[in-house]
N, C-alpha and C positions, 0 to 999 in steps of 0.2 A: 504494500500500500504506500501511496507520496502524499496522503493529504497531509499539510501545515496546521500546525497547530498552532496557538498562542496561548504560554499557560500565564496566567497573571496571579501570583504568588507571595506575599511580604515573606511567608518563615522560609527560611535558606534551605532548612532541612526537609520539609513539605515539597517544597519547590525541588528541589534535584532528585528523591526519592521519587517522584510523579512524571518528573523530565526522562530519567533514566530508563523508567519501567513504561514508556511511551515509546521511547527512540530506541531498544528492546525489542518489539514488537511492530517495526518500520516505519513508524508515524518519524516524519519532520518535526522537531519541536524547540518553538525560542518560548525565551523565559523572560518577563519584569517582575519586578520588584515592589514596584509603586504606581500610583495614577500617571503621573504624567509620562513617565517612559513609556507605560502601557497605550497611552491614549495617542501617542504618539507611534507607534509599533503597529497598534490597532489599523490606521490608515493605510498599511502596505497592506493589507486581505491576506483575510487567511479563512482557510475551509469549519476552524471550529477554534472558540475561544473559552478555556476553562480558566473561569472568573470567579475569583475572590474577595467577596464581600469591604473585608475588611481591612482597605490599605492605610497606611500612614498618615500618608499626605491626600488623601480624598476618598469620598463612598463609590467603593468600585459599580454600585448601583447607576453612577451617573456616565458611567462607559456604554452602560447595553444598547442607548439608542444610536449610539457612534457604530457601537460592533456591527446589529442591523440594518442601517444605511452601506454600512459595507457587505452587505450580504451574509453576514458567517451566521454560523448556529453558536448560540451558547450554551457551556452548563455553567450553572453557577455551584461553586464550590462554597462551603461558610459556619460557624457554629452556627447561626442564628439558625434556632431551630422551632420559633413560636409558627402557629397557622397564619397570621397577615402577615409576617415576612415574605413567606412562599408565597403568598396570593401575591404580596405588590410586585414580587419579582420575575412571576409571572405574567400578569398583568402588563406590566410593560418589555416584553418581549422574550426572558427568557425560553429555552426551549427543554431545560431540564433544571433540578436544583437537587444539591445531594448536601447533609448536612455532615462533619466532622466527629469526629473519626470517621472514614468513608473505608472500605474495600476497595486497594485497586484493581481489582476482577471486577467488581459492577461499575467504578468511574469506567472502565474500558467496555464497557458493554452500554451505557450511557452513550458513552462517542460513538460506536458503531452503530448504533441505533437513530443517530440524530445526521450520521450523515449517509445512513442510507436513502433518510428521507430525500433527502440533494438530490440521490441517483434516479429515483422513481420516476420514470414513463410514463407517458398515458396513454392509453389505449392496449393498456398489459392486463396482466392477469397475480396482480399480489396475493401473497399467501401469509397468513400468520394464527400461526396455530393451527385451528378448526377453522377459522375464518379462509375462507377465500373469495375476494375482492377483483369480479371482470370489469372496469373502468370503460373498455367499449361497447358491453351490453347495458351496463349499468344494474349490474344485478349483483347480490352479495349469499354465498351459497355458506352455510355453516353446519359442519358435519355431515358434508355432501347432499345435505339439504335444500334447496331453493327457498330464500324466506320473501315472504311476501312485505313486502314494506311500503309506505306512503315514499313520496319521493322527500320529503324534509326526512323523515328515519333514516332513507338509504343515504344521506347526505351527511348526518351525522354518524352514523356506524362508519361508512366507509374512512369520516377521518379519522377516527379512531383506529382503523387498523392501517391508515399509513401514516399514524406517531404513535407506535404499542410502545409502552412504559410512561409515556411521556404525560403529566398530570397537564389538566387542564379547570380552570376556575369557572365558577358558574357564570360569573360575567365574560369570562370569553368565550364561552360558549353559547351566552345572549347574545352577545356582541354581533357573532359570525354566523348565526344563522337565524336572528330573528331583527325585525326591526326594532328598537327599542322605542322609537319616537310612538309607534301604536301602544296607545294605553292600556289594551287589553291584554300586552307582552308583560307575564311578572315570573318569578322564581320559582310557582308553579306548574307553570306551561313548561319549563325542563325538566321538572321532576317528573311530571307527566307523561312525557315524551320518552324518555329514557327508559320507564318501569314499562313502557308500550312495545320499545325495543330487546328488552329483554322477555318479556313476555314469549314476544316469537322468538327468540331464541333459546337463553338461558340466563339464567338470574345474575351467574358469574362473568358474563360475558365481560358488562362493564362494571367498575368497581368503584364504590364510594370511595373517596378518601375524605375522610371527615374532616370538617370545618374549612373544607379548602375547595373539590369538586370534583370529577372525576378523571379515571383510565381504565388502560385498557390491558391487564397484564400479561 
């Protein structure tokens, strides 16, 4: 693999332990230390940026819409391990968030996942799991079953199965598939939807994650 990475890091020993077991494994990877070497590094693009919260000299939170504009995917790395941390960091664009102490076998399975998304086609045939996702017929078959779905269901199921692991908040989830300016749109019309989705499928399909919203494991 040659995807680039950017790890954005303050502890030295986090930071080379993470850079090592990356470039290990064939990934390209530069290192900062701080906001502004980062935010400055940030500009050259890079395929995936693992971001850490909490730099010295600025709230690494104020890079993600930098990272974004240049394309990359982020995880965010961070103690901060309350539920509105993960929502606001979500919220404003990240594409994963893993809290401290982390495994580097799931951070690496994190990046593989989020830039598979990059690689994705249209008019393929995705598979994950039991799910499998035809994008030219527009039809989503699980456990080689054909499910019958309204076309907003098949619109959310399907992105769930091309970002599996990847948590998603209930307001981005209003956000991207419903209008919100209609007054009749509230927090129940996705709880609805969702329990309707599983219904034709299965219950585990998609997974609460509490106080924050869901995925897809």
């Amino acid at each position: 693999m040659n995807a680039k990475l950017l790890l954005i890091e303050d502890d030295p020993v986090i930071g080379q332990a993470v850079q090592s077991y990356l470039i290990n494994l064939g990934y390209q990877v530069d290192i900062s230390q701080d906001y502004l070497t980062a935010k400055l590094k940030i500009m050259a693009g890079y395929s995936l940026i693992i971001l850490d919260l909490n730099l010295p000299d600025g709230d690494g939170l104020d890079l993600l819409p930098i990272a974004r504009k240049q394309g990359s995917k982020v995880v965010i790395t961070t103690v901060k391990n309350k539920p509105r941390d993960i929502v606001t960091a979500l919220d404003q664009g990240a594409d994963d968030y893993l809290t401290k102490p982390f495994d580097l076998a799931v951070l690496r399975a994190r990046i593989d996942v989020c830039l598979r998304q990059s690689t994705i086609k249209s008019g393929s045939i995705i598979k994950y799991k039991s799910c499998s996702l035809n994008t030219d017929q527009g039809q989503i078959t699980y456990r080689q079953r054909l499910l019958e779905l309204t076309a907003l269901e098949y619109e959310i199921l399907a992105h769930f199965i091309l970002h599996p692991q990847q948590i998603f908040t209930r307001q981005q989830l209003l956000a991207r598939f419903w209008d919100q300016r209609q007054k009749f749109v509230n927090d129940n019309t996705l709880t609805a939807t969702i329990k309707r989705i599983r219904d034709k499928s299965d219950k585990s399909i998609i997974t609460t994650v509490r106080g924050i919203g869901y995925r897809m494991e």
